[in-house]
N, C-alpha and C positions, 0 to 999 in steps of 0.2 A: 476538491474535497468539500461538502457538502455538513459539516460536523453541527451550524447552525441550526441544521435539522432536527437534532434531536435536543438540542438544548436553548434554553431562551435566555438563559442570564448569560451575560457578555464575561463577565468572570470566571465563571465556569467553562463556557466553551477555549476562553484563551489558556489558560489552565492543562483542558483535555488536548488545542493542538502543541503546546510546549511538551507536553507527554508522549503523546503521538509521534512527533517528531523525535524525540531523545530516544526511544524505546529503538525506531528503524536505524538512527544514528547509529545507535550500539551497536547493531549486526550486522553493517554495511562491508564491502570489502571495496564498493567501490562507490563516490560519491562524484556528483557532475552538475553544474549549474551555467544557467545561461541569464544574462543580464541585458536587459534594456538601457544603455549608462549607465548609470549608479544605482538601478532600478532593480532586483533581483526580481526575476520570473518566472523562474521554474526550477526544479532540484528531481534528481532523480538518481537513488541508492538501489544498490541491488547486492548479493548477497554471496557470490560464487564458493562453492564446495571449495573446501582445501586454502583459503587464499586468506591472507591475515587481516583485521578487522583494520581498519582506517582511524579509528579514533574508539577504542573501547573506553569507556570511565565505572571505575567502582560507582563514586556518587551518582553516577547519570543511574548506575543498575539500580540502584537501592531508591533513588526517586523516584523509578517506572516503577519497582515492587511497591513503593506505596501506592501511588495511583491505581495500579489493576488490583489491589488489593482492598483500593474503596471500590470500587468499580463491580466486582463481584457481590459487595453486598450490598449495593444502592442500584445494581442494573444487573440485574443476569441475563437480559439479551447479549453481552458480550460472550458468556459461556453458549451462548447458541451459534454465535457466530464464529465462535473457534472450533466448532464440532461442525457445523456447515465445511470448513475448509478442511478440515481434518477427513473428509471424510472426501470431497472434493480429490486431496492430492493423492490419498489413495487408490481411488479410480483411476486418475493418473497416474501415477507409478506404475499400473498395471500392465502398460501400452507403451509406457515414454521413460525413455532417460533425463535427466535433466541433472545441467552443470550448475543449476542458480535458480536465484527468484531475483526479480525485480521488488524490493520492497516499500518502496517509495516514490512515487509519480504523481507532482504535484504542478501546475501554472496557475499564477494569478490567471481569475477569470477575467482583468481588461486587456491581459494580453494573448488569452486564448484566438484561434482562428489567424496568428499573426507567424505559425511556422518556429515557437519554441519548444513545445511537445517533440517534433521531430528530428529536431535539432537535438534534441538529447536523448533521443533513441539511435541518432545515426551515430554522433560520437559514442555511445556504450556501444555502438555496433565496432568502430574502428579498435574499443579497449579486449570486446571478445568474441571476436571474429572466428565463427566455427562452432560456440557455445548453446547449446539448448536452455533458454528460460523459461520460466513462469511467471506470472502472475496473478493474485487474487483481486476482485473487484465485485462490484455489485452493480444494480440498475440506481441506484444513486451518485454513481458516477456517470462520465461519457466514456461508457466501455465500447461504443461504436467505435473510438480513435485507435482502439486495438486492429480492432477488424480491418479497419482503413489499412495499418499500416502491416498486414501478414499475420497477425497472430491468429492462431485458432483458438475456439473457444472448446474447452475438452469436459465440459460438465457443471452443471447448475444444479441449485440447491437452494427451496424457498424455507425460508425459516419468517416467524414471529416471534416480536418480542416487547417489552411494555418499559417506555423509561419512566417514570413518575404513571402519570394515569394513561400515557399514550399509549395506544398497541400502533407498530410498528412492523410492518409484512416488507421483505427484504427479496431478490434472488441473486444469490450470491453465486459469483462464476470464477472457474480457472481459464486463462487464458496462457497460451504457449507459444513459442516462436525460435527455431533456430538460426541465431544471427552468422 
């Protein structure tokens, strides 16, 4: 995750990923990480229909609704970017069933290229084995590491948007895969 990108003060961006991360926390049903020793390197949440949340918190909700709710009025490219997906799963839906989203897939970048990406696709493979997912991503990630590993990509969707004085040109994709 790339979140530097759009933000320069060091504050703010650690801020936007304790958000970021609490907001997928909440809705996860199923959470997985992989460690280098004591080194944690990668996490990856996903969301399956019907399955009960892993760690829901009142306060965690009430601290995400404050953050998207600065967020809305200091950056409305996130209201583009939830209408990009929104519009994304629906063409999806169109074609595909799906048991879940992946919504969370993150590696330290010193230990990208070192096989923990995959390692926590194959274990959520061994937890929903038979499951159709999804997931949403942009060209601001490495969404090539989908394609590598079977997913398809089922529809893109270029949006812009302006944080402070920057504009900001995104293409945001769904990517699918029956594990």
């Amino acid at each position: 995750m790339h979140f530097e990108r759009y933000f320069a003060n060091s504050w703010l961006l650690k801020r936007y990923g304790h958000y970021f991360f609490n907001s997928e926390l909440n809705r996860a049903t199923h959470v997985l990480a992989v460690y280098d020793g004591d080194h944690l390197v990668g996490v990856l949440m996903a969301d399956l229909t019907g399955q009960p949340k892993i760690q829901f918190s009142r306060w965690r909700q009430v601290k995400v609704w404050l953050w998207e709710t600065l967020q809305h009025v200091f950056a409305g490219g996130v209201d583009r970017y939830a209408q990009a997906n929104q519009a994304l799963y629906a063409a999806y839906r169109r074609h595909y069933q799906s048991d879940g989203e992946i919504n969370f897939f993150a590696v330290d970048p010193q230990a990208q290229g070192k096989g923990s990406g995959t390692f926590l696709l194959n274990a959520l493979k061994s937890e929903v084995a038979g499951k159709a997912l999804y997931l949403y991503t942009d060209d601001n990630y490495n969404y090539r590491f989908y394609e590598h590993r079977g997913f398809q990509r089922s529809g893109t969707e270029q949006i812009q948007f302006k944080i402070g004085k920057k504009l900001t040109t995104l293409r945001c994709f769904l990517y699918h895969r029956e594990f």
